[in-house]
C-alpha positions in Angstrom: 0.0 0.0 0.0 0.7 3.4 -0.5 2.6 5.0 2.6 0.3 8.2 2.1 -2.6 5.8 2.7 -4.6 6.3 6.0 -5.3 2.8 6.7 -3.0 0.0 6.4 -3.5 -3.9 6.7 -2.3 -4.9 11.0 -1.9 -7.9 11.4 -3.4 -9.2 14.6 -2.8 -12.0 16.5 -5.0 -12.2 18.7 -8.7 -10.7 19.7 -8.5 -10.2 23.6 -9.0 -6.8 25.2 -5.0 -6.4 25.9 -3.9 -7.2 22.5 -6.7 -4.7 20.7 -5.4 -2.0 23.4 -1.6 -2.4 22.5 -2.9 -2.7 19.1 -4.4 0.7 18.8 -1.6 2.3 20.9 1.0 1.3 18.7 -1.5 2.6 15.8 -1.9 5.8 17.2 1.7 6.2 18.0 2.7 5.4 14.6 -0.1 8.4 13.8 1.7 10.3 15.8 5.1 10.1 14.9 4.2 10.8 11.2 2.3 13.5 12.0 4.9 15.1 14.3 7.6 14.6 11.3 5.3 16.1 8.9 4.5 19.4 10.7 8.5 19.3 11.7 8.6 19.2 7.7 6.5 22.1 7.0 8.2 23.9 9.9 11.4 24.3 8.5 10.0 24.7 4.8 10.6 28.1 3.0 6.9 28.4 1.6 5.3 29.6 4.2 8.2 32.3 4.6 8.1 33.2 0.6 4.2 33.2 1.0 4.4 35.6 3.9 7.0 37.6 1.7 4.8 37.9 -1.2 1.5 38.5 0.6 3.4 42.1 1.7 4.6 42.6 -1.9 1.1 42.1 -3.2 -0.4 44.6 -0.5 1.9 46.9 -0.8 1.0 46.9 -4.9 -2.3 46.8 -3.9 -2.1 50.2 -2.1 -0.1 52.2 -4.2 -2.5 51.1 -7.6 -5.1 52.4 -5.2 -3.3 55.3 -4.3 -2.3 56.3 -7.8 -6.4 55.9 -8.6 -7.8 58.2 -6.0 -4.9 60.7 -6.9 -5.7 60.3 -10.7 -9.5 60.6 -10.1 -9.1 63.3 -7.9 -7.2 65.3 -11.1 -10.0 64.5 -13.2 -12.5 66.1 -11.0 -10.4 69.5 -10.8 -9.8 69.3 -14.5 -13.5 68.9 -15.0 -14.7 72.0 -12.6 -11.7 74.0 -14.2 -13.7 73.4 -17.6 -16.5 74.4 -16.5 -17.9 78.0 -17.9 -17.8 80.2 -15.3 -21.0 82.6 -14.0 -21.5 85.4 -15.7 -21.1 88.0 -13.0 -22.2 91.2 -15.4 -26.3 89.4 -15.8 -27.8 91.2 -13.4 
């Protein structure tokens, strides 16, 4: 079987309370110990670093394309009140 596989065949010998009780412990330590590598693994990985690094990057981005919009569409409402005719103060 597959060693990413949840369930493997035990072997048991025999079906008295002690033996299914050793059984499971050794089970559940086995469980254990592969989980425990696993999250040791993924510990000292670099992708959760790089993932953390380009999460700020992408932020960062983020903000200043915003930025760069509000400024820009602030410009485009002074240009557009500049156009405007002014009143006629003379009409009386």
């Amino acid at each position: 079987m597959s060693k990413h596989s949840n369930f493997r065949r035990h072997d048991m010998g025999g079906h008295d309370a002690e033996g299914l009780k050793n059984f499971w412990e050794k089970v559940i330590q086995e469980q254990t110990k592969q989980r425990e590598g696993e999250e040791s693994r993924l510990s000292k990985s670099a992708l959760n670093k790089l993932r953390h690094e380009w999460t700020l990057r992408l932020e960062g981005r983020a903000r200043q394309v915003q930025a760069h919009t509000k400024t820009q569409k602030e410009q485009m409402t002074l240009l557009s009140i500049e156009a405007l005719p002014s009143p006629d103060k003379t009409v009386g």
